[in-house]
C-alpha positions in Angstrom: 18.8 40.0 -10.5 21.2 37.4 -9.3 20.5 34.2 -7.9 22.1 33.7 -4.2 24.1 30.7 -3.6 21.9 28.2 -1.7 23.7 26.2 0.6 23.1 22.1 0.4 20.9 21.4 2.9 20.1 17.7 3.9 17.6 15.7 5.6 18.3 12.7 8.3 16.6 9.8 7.2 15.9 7.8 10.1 15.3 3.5 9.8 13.9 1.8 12.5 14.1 -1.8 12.4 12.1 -3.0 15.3 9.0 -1.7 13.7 10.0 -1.3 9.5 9.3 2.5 9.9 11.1 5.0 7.6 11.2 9.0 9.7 12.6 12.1 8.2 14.0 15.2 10.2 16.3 18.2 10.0 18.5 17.6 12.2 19.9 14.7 14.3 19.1 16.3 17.8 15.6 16.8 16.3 15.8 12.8 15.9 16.3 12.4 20.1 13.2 14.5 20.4 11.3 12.3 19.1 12.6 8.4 19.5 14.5 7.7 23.1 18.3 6.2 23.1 17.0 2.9 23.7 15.3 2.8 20.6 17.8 3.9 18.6 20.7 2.1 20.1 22.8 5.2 20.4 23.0 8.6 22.5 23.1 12.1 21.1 26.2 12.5 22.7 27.9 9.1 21.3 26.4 9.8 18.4 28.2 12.9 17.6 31.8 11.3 18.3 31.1 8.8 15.8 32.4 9.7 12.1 28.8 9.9 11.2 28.8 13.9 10.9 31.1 13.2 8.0 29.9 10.3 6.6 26.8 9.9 5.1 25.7 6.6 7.1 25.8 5.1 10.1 24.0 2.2 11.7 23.3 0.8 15.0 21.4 -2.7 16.0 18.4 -1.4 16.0 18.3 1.5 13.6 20.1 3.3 10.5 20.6 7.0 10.0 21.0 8.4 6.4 21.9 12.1 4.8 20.2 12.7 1.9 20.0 15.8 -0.1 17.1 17.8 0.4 14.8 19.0 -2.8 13.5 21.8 -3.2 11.4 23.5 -5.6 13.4 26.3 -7.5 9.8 27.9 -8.8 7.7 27.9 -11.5 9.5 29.1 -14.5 13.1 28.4 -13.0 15.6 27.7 -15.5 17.4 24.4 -15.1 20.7 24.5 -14.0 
């Protein structure tokens, strides 16, 4: 049987200063659901006009936001590739 091709998938890491609080989501509109413009010194909107969807960080006053690779587990007995 062959192994399907998984696609990279990535996780937001999310730095708040204010408070010294590390948050991890899926996505970055998943981000705004949880933690208000004002908090994170940036819109959704303005955020997506940046050249943060192709870089891998981009920071603000008051917070940082960081793609990382996701890990996952391949299974017990998966062979290492």
């Amino acid at each position: 049987m062959e192994e399907k091709e998984k696609k990279e998938r990535t996780v937001i890491h999310l730095y708040i200063k204010e408070n010294d609080t590390h948050h991890y989501f899926g996505s970055i509109a998943n981000v705004f659901e949880y933690f208000s413009p004002d908090i994170l010194g940036i819109s959704y909107g303005s955020l997506r006009i940046t050249d943060y969807p192709t870089k891998k960080l981009f920071k603000t006053q008051s917070a940082s936001f960081e793609k990382e690779p996701f890990c996952q587990n391949r299974g017990i007995g998966a062979k290492n590739k």
